[in-house]
Backbone as CSV, one residue per row, in Angstrom:
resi,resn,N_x,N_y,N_z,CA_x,CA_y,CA_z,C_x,C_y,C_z
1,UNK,-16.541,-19.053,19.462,-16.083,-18.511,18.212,-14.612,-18.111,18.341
2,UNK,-13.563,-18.460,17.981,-12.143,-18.258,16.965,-12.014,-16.980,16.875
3,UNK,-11.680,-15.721,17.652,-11.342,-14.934,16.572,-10.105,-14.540,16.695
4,UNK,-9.348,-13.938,15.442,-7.819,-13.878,15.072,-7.977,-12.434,14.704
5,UNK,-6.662,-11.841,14.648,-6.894,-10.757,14.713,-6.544,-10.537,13.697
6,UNK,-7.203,-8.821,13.097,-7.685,-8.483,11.847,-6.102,-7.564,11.348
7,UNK,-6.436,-7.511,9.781,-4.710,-6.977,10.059,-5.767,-5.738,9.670
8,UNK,-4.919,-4.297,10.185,-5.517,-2.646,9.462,-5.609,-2.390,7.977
9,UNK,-6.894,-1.690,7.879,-7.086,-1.552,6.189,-6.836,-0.204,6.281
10,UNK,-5.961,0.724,5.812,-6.292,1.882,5.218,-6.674,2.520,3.825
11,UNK,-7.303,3.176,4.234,-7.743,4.303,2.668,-6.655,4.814,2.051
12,UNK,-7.070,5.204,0.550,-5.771,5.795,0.101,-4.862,6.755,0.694
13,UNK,-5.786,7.809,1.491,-5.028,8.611,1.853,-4.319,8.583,3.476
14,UNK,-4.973,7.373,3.641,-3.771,7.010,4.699,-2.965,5.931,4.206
15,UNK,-2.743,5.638,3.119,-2.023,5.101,2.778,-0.929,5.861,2.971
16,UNK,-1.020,6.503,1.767,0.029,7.692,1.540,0.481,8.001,2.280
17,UNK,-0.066,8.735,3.666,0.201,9.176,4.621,1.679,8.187,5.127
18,UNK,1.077,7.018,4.998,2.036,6.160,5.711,3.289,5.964,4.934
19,UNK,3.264,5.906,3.693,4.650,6.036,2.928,5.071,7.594,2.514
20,UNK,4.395,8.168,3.179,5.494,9.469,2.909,4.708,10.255,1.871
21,UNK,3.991,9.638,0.658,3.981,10.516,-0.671,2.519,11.053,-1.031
22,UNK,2.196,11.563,-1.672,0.918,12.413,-1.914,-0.189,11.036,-2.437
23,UNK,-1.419,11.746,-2.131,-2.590,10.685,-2.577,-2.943,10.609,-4.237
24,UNK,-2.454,11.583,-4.962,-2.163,11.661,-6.235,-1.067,10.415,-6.938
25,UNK,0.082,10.429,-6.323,1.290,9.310,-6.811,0.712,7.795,-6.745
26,UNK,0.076,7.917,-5.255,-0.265,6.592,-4.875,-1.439,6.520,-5.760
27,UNK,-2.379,6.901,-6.607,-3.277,6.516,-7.717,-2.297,6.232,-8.877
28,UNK,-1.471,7.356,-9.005,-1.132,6.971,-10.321,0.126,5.567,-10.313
29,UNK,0.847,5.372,-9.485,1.700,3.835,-8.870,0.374,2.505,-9.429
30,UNK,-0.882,2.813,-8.688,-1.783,1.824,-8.485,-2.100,1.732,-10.164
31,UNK,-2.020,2.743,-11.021,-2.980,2.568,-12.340,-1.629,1.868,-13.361
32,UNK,-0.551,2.470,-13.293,0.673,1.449,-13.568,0.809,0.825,-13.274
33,UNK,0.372,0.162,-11.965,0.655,-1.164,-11.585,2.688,-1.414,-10.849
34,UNK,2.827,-0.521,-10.495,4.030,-0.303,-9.848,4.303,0.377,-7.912
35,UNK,3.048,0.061,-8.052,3.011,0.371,-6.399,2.672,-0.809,-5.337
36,UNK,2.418,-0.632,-4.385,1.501,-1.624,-3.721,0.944,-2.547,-3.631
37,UNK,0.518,-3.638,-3.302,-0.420,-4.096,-3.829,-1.690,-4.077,-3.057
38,UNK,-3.354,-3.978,-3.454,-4.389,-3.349,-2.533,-5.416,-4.034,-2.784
39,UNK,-6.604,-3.920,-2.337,-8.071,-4.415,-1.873,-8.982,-3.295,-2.657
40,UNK,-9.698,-4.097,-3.686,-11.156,-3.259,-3.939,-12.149,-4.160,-3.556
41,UNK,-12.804,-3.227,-2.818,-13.872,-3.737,-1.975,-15.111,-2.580,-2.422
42,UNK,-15.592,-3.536,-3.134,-16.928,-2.813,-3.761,-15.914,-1.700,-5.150
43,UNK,-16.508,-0.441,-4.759,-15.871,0.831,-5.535,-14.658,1.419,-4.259
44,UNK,-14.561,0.936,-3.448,-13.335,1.315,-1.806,-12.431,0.618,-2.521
45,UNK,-11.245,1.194,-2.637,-9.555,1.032,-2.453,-8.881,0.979,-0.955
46,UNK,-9.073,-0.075,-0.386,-7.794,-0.389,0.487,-6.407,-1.019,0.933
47,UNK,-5.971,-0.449,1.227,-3.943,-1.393,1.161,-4.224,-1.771,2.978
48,UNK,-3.281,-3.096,2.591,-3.200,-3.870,4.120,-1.964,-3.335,4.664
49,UNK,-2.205,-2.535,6.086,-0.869,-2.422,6.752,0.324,-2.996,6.502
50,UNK,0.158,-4.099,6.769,1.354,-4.884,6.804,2.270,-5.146,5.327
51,UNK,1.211,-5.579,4.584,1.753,-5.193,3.318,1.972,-4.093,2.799
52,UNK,1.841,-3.086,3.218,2.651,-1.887,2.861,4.092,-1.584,3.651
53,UNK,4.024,-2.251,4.667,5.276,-2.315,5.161,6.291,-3.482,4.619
54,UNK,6.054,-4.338,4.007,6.388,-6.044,3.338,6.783,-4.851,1.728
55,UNK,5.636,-4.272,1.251,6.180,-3.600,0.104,7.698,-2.478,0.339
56,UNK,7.214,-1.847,0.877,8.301,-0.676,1.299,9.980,-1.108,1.614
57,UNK,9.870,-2.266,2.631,11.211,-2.831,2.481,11.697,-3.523,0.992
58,UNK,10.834,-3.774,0.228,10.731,-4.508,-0.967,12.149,-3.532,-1.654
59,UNK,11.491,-2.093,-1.362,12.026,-1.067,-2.453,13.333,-0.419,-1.732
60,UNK,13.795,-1.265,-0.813,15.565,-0.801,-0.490,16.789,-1.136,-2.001
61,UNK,17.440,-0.029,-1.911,17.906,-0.223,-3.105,19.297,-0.038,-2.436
62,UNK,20.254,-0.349,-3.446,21.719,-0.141,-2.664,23.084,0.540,-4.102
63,UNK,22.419,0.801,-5.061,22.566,1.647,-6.122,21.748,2.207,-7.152
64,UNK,21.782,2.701,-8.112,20.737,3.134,-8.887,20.127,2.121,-10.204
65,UNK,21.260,1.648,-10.502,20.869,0.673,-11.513,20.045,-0.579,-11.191
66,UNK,19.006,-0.478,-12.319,18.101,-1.576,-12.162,16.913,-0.813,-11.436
């Protein structure tokens, strides 16, 4: 058997954890549709490591506009 390795799922609140901001923002980002992008699995909310790190550089900014 093949196996490859799995990327980390965290929960919301290690999500958060991992970007810095409260488990409150990161619901309300997710219900606008301006955060992350994540995994429902069943009624479970999970974000993929890596793509939260792929997002986060996303949001380097280098002035305010826009």
């Amino acid at each position: 058997m093949n196996h490859t390795p799995t990327h980390r799922r965290l929960n919301e609140r290690e999500a958060a954890a991992e970007l810095g901001i409260s488990f409150r923002t990161l619901q309300q980002w997710r219900v606008r549709g301006i955060g992350p992008t994540y995994l429902k699995i069943g009624r479970s909310v999970r974000y993929d490591a890596a793509s939260l790190e792929i997002w986060l550089a996303q949001q380097t900014r280098t002035n305010t506009a826009g």
